[in-house]
Every structure is written in structure tokens, then in C-alpha cells.
N, C-alpha and C positions, 0 to 999 in steps of 0.2 A: 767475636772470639778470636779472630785474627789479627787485630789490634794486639790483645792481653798476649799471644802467643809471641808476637813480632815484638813488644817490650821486653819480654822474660829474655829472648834469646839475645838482643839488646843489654840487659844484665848481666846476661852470663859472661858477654862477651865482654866487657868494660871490667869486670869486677873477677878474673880466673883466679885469682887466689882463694876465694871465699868458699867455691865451689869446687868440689874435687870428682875428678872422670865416674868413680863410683856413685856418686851422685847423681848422677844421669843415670834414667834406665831408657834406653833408645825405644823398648818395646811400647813404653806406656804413650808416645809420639810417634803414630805410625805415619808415613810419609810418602809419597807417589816419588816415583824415581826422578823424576824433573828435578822435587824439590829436596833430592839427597846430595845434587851438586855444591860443592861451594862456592859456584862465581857468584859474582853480584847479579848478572842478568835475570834471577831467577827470585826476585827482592819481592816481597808479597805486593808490595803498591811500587810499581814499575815507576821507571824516570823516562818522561815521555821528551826532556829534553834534545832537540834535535831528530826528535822522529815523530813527531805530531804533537797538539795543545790540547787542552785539556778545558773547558768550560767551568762554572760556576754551580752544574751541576754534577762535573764530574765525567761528563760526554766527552771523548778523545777525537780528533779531529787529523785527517790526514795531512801531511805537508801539502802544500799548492789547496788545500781544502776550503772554501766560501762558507761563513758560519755567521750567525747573529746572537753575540752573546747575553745571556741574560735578558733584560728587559730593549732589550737597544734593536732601535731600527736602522740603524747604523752597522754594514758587514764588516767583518775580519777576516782575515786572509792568515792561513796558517803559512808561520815560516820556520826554518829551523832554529830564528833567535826570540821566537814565540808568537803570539798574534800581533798585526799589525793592522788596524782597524782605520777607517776611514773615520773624521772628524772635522766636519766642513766645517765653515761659518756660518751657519744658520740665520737667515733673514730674520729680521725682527717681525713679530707677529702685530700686524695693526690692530689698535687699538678700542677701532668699532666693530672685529673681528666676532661673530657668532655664533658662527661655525668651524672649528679647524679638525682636521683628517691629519692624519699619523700615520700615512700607508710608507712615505718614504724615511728617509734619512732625518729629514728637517721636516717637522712640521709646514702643514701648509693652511692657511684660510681661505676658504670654499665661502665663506657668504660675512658680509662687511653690513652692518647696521645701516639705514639708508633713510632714517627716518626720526623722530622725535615723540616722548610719549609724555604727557601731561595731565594731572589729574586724569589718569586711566584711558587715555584716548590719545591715537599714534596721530601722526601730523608729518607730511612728507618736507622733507631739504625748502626748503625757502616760501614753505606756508606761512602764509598768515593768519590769524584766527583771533577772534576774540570771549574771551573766559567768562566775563561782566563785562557791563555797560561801561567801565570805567575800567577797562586793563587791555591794552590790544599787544599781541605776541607776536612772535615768529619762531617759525624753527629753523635754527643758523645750521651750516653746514658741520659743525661740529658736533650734532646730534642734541645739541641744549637749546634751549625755548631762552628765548630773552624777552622781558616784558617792559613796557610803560605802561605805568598807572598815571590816569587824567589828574591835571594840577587844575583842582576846582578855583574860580576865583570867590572873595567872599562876597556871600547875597547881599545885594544892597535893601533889602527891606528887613522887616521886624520879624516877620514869620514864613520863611522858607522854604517851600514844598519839594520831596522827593517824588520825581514820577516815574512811573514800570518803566523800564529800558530805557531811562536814561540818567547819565552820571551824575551830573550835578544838580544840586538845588535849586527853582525855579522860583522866582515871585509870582506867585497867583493874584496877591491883592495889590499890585503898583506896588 
């Protein structure tokens, strides 16, 4: 309602021809004595320039005052030529990062991957392991499994046996 009230008088003022003194009836706008002055100091939505800032939700803030606007873990500092907020350079967040915390300014990573996961089973920095008979792995320090698969050579006889846990094809009959 202070809004529509603060535009009307806004009208009035821009537009005095259209509007004549009899026009107004001062009764039907009763007023607190504050607000019967004419200065500007007295403006419904105050000019906090040079006497504190004002946030994003509308929160006024004293000059010399410490504030965290908005969503920001990042302080400001009130001044008379408005907020003046800290805005570091923010480290880069590594990459095997798993866990990062948000208490300060920059992001931080509290816990770095340290390990490798393969077909559903984890495998620490420079394991080795085997998946089948015929694939031997490792987990490189860059968190990825690298594999070689066995280069069978070809069976030299006519009918070539696979046997349990092992890769390649055997001759059973010469």
C-alpha cells in the first residue's frame, strides 16, 4: 500500500497541472507528523547511500559493518561508497575430490579418492589384480584400472581345449 501511495504522490508531483489543490482532500490521507515535512529525509524507502548498505534481502547494514550477502561465504564490509566484498582466487578443486566443505570463503576438499573401482569392487593406487584368466589390471594413480588382455598364440593341433583358470587353449591330444 506504500508503494501505490509513494507513486500517486509521485503523480502528483510530475503532473500539477492536471490536478488542482481542491482536488486533494488532506483529511482522507491522515499523516504522523514526521511524515507532514517536506524534506526528502523523510522519503518512505530511505537512501541508505553513504550511511549503510542494504543486502539482497533488504537487511541494512552499518557502515564499518561485516556481512555475508546472499548466498556468499565470502564477507563484505560496509562502506560509504557501498559493499566492498572480499573475492580471492579460489584454488582449483582437485579432481578426485569427494568430499568438499564450504565453511570458508573458497571451497575446500577434505577427502581426495585414493583408490579405483572395477566391475563393483574398489582396488587401492597401484594394485594389481586379475578379473579372468586372461586380463591382468592395475589401478594407476590416476584412479583408472588399465588392463592387458592375454595374446593367445594359435593352437597347433586340430581340437584345442579351454581349461578352468587358464587363458588360453591347450592341446590335450598332441
Amino acid at each position: 500500500m506504500a508503494l501505490r501511495i509513494h507513486e500517486a504522490w509521485i503523480l502528483l508531483v510530475v503532473i500539477p497541472a492536471l490536478v488542482t489543490p481542491a482536488a486533494i482532500n488532506h483529511e482522507d490521507y491522515p499523516a504522523d507528523e514526521g511524515d507532514q515535512t517536506s524534506s526528502n529525509d523523510n522519503l518512505i524507502f530511505d537512501d541508505y547511500r553513504g550511511k549503510g548498505c542494504v543486502d539482497d534481502s533488504g537487511f541494512v547494514y552499518k557502515l564499518g559493518e561485516r556481512f555475508f550477502p546472499g548466498h556468499s561465504n565470502c564477507p563484505c564490509v560496509c562502506t560509504e561508497d557501498g559493499p566492498v566484498c572480499d573475492q580471492p582466487e579460489c584454488p582449483k578443486i582437485h579432481p578426485k575430490c569427494t568430499k568438499v566443505e564450504h565453511n570458508g570463503c573458497c571451497p575446500e576438499c577434505k577427502e581426495v579418492k585414493n583408490f579405483c573401482e572395477y566391475h563393483g569392487k574398489n582396488y587401492k593406487i597401484l594394485e594389481e589384480f586379475k578379473p579372468s584368466p586372461c586380463e591382468w589390471c592395475r589401478c594407476e594413480p590416476s584412479n583408472e584400472v588399465h588392463c592387458v588382455v592375454a595374446d593367445c598364440a594359435v593352437p597347433e593341433c586340430v581340437n584345442p581345449v579351454y581349461e578352468p583358470e587358464q587363458c588360453c587353449p591347450v592341446c590335450k591330444n598332441g
